[in-house]
N, C-alpha and C positions, 0 to 999 in steps of 0.2 A: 695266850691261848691261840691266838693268829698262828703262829709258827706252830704250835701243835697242829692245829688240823692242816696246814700244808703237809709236816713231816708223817703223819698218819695217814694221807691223801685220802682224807673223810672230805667230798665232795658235798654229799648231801646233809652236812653237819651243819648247825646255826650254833651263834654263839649269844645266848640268851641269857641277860639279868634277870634275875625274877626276886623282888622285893620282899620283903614278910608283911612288909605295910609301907604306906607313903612314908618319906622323908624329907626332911628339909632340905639333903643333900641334892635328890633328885629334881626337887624344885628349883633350886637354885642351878642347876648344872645340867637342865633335860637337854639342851640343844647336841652337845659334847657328848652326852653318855650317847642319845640316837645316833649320832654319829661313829661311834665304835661300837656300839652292838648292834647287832641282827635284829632282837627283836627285845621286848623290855614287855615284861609283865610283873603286876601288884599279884601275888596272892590271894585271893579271896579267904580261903578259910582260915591261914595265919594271922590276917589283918582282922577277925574275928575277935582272934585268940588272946588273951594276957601278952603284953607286950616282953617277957622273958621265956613263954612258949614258943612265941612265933617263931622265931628262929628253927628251931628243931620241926616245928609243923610243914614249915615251908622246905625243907631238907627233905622229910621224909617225901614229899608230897614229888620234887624234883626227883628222887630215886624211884620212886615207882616209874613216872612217865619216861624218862632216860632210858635208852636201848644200850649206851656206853657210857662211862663214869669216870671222867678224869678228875684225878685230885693231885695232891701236894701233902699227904702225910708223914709225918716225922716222926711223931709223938704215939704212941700208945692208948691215948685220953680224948678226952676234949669231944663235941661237937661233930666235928667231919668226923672224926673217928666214927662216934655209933655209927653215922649215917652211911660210911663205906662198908662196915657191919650190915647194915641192913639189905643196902644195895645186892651187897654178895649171896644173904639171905632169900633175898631173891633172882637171885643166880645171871645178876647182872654184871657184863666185863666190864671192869674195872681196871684202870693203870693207873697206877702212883708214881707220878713223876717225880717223885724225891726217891724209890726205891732203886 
């Protein structure tokens, strides 16, 4: 993602984790993750949610807020998929770096 926003020369871009809920990953590894990301946010409403929800809560919830939507699409299905569906739905740019 570094080298995307270099090659994109998005200056005002952050390169933001945003969780669906705590993890044991993040706890064990917070020092390293602050360290490569910009900014690291828990979802609130995902971390609500049925822990097979949250995923897709916290997606959608990242698509709305995003002015620009880079993914890695391959597949037809899955997950990213709706949520680049939706993105678009709200008539957010989008590039897929696999296309």
């Amino acid at each position: 993602m570094r080298r995307t926003q270099k090659n994109l020369e998005r200056g005002n871009s952050a390169l933001v984790l945003v969780l669906p809920y705590m993890t044991d990953e993040y706890r064990k590894n917070t020092a390293a993750l602050e360290n490569y990301y910009d900014e690291i946010e828990i979802c609130e409403q995902s971390a609500k949610c049925h822990y097979k929800a949250a995923f897709s809560v916290r997606n959608r919830l990242m698509a709305e807020r995003s002015d620009l939507v880079i993914c890695c699409i391959q597949h037809e299905s899955g997950g990213a998929y709706q949520t680049v569906k939706y993105a678009q739905k709200l008539n957010k740019t989008v590039i897929n770096l696999a296309a």
